[in-house]
N, C-alpha and C positions, 0 to 999 in steps of 0.2 A: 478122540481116542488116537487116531492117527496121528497128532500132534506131540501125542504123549509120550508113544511109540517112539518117533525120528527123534525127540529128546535125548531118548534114552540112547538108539541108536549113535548121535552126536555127542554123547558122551562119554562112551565106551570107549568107541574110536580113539579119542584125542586125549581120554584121562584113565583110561584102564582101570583096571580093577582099585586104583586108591582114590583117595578121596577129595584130593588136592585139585583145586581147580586149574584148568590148563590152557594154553590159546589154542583155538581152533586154526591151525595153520592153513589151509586151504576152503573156500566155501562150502558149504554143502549140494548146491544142484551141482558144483564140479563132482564132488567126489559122488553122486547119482550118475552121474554120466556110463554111457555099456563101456567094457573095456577095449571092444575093437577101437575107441577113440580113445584109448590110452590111459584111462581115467581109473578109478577103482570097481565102478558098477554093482556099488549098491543102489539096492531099490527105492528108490522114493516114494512111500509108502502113502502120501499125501496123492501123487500123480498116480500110484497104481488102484488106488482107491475110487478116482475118477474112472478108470478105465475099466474097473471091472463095471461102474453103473452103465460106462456108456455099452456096454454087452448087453443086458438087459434091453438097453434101444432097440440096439442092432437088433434084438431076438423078439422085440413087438412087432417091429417091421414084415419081419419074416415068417413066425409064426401065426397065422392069422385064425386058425384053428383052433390054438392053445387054449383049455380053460381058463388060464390065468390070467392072456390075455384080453380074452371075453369078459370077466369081470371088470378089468380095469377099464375096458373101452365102455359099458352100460355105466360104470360110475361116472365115467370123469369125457367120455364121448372122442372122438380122436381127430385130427388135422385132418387136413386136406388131404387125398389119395390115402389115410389111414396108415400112413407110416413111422406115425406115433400120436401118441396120446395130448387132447388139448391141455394147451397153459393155463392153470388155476392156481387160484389161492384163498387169503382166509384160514378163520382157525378149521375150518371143518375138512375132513378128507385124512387118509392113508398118508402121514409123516414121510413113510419111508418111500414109497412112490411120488412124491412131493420131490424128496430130494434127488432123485433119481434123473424126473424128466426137468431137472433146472440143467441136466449137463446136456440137453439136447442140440443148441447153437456150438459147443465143442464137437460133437462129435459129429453132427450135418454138415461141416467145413469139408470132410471128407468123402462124402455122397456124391455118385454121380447116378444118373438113371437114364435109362436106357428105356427108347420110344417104341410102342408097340403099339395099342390101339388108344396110347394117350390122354384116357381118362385117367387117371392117378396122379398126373403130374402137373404142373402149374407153369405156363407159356412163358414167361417172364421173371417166377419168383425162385424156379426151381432150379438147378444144373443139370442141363442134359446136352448142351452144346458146346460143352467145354469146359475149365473147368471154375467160371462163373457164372454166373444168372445172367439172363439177356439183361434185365433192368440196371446191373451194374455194371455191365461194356458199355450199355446205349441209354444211359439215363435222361439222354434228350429227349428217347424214340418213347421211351417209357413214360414222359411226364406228361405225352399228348394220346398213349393207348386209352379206350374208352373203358375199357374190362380191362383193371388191373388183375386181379386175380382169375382170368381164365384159364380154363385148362388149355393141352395142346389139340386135345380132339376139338373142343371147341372150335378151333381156326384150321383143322385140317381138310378139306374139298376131294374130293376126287371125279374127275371129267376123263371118262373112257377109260377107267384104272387105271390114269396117271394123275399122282399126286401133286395137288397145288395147294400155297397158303393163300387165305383170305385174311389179309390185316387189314385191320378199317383203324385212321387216327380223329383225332378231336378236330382238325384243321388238315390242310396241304402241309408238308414239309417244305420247312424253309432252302434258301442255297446253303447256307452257314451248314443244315443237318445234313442235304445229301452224300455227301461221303460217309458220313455216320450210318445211312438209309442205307447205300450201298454196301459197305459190307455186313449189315443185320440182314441181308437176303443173300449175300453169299454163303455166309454162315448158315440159315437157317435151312438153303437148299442141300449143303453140302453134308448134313449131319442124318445118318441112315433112320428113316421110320418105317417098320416093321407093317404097322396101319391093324395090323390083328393081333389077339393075345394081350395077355394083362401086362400091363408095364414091371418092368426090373429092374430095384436097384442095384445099383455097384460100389463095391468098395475101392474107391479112387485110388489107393498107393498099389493097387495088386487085383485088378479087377478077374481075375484070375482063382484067384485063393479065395478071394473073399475077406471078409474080417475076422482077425485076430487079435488077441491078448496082444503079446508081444506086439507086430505092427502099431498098432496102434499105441501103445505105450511110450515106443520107441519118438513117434510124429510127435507127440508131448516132450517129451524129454528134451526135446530136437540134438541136432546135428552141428549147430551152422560154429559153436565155438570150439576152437582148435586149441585145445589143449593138451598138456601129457604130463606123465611124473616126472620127466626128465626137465620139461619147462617149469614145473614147481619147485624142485630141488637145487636142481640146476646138474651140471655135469660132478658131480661130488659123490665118491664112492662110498660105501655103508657095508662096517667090517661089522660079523657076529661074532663075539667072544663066548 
């Protein structure tokens, strides 16, 4: 439906109300783009489509209360720390929450969680020390851990109420990985834990705010291409009679 939508959309735009086919002079995610980058900023109906399921995530995560959420977690059971609902498939199960939790690897790019008593969150698989997962700054450190999927409370010690980690690997670290070893305990000393209270996520571009429509919309859309009407057209004035 949302295909059918941006259609019609693309063709209003570029052939107005007749009927005459016409060239679409500019792309379409250009002309998506917000207008603070110079662009026209329409909606892209495809990406905002995405962004309202990835809401729904956010609002499992958060909700933990919610009737609705409570059905969906007895049906379908939920991840690790319960920050969403597990990956299934098959003809059998709820279509529409089907398609909802496929946008979950979209919208976990932007999760960061925040260490308290560290049971919710995963030592290695999860971001809490920046803004990727230990396993993928230290994939070396990671391919000799015994317990991939540990939590952080798992490895977190405390001697006289000061906090220390217990990492145990498969073998001794080699000299090639010490530098690698070296800074996965700078890192993991330097990143504040709480050690009490239920772990918190955060929404990584504004951990502040929290998540938003817009935000989030916007991280999709991206930024990174520099364009404007003035580069489409070029410097050429447009008189109305």
């Amino acid at each position: 439906m949302a295909n059918r939508i941006a259609r019609l959309q693309r063709d209003f735009l570029w052939g107005g109300l007749g009927d005459e086919p016409k060239f679409h002079l500019v792309n379409w995610s250009t002309v998506c783009t917000p207008l603070s980058s110079g662009r026209l900023g329409i909606r892209n109906l495809i990406t905002f489509n995405v962004v309202l399921l990835g809401k729904w995530l956010w609002r499992f995560g958060q909700e933990r209360d919610a009737l609705w959420r409570q059905v969906i977690e007895v049906k379908y059971d939920c991840d690790w720390g319960g920050w969403c609902s597990s990956s299934f498939s098959g003809p059998y199960g709820v279509s529409l929450w089907k398609n909802i939790r496929r946008r979950w690897p979209s919208l976990s790019r932007f999760i960061l969680y925040e260490i308290r008593d560290g049971s919710k969150v995963q030592f290695w698989l999860d971001r809490w020390c920046g803004t990727s997962s230990l396993a993928d700054r230290y994939p070396e450190l990671y391919r000799i851990c015994p317990i991939k999927e540990a939590s952080v409370a798992d490895l977190i010690r405390y001697t006289n109420g000061v906090l220390h980690w217990e990492i145990h690997f498969c073998r001794d670290v080699h000299n090639r990985e010490l530098e690698a070893f070296r800074s996965f305990i700078n890192t993991i000393y330097s990143t504040p834990v709480r050690g009490i209270g239920e772990d918190k996520r955060c929404w990584l571009p504004c951990e502040s705010k929290g998540f938003t429509v817009s935000a989030y919309y916007h991280l999709l859309v991206g930024h990174s291409e520099q364009f404007s009407l003035r580069k489409a057209f070029g410097s050429r004035r447009f008189h109305l009679e």
